[in-house]
C-alpha positions in Angstrom: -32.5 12.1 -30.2 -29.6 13.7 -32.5 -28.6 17.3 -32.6 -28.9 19.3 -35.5 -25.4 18.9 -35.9 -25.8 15.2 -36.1 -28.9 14.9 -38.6 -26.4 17.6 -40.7 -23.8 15.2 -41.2 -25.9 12.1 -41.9 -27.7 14.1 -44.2 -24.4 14.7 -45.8 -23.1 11.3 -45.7 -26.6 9.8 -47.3 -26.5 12.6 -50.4 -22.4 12.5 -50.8 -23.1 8.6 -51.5 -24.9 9.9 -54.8 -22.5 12.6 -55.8 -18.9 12.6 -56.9 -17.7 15.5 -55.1 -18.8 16.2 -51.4 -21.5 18.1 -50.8 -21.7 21.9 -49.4 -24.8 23.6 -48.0 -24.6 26.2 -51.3 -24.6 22.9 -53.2 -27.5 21.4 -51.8 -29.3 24.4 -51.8 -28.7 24.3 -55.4 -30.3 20.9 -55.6 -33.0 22.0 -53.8 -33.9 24.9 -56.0 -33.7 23.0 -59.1 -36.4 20.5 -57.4 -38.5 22.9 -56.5 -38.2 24.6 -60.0 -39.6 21.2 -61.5 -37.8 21.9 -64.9 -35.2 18.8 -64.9 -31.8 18.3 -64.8 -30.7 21.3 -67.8 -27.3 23.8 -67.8 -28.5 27.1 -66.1 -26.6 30.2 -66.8 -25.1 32.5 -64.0 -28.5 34.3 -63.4 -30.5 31.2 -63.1 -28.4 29.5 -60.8 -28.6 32.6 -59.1 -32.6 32.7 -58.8 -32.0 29.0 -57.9 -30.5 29.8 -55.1 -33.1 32.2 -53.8 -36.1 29.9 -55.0 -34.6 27.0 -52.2 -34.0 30.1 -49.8 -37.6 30.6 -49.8 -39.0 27.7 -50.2 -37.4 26.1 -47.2 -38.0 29.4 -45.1 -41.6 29.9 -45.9 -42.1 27.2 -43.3 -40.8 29.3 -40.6 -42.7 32.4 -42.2 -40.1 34.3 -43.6 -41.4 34.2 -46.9 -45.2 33.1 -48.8 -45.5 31.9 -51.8 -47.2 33.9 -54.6 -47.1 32.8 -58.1 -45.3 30.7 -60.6 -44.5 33.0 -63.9 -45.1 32.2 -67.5 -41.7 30.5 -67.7 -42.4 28.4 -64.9 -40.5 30.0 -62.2 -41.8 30.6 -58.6 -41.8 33.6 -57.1 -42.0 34.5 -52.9 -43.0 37.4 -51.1 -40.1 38.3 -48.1 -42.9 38.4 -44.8 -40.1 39.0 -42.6 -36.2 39.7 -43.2 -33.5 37.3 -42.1 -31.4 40.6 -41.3 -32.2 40.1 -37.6 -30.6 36.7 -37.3 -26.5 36.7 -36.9 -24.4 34.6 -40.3 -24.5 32.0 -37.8 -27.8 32.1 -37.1 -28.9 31.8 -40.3 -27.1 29.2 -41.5 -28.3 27.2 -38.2 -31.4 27.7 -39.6 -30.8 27.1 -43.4 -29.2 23.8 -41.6 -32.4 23.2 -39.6 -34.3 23.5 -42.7 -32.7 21.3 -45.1 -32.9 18.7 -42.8 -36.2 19.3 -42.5 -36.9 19.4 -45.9 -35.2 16.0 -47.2 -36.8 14.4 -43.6 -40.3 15.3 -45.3 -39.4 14.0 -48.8 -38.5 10.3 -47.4 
């Protein structure tokens, strides 16, 4: 069985093989929110790429109950509701779990 570390960097090497320049988690947690969105491929502008961001935050942590799910708005967007905050967990911890969820996340869409 591999460690998260190990599923991390296949991950990386199966999504760099589409993608010119190599991959970072802020880039694939860009990807992710513009998935999730469901809007297409489009140019955001600072503040959406921003709410991108956020939407793949919660989307992959709403699985481990940091966030639910509460509406979609009239421009499409999705919106979360924070359950509990992430301010307990350590950077390191929370980009072990942003990690852990990713990998998740793409394991679920195969």
């Amino acid at each position: 069985m591999m460690d998260l570390n190990q599923k991390w960097d296949s991950l990386l090497v199966r999504l760099n093989e589409n993608f010119e320049e190599p991959l970072t988690l802020k880039s694939i947690l860009f990807l992710i929110g513009v998935q999730t969105l469901s809007q297409g491929v489009r140019e955001f502008d600072k503040e959406e790429k921003t709410h991108l961001f956020h939407i793949a935050t919660c989307k992959l942590l709403s699985k481990y109950g940091y966030y639910k799910f509460k509406l979609v708005d009239e421009d499409g967007w999705p919106h979360w509701e924070e359950i509990k905050s992430l301010g307990d967990l350590s950077a390191k911890e929370q980009k072990t779990l942003m990690k852990k969820a990713i990998v998740e996340y793409f394991e679920s869409t195969e």
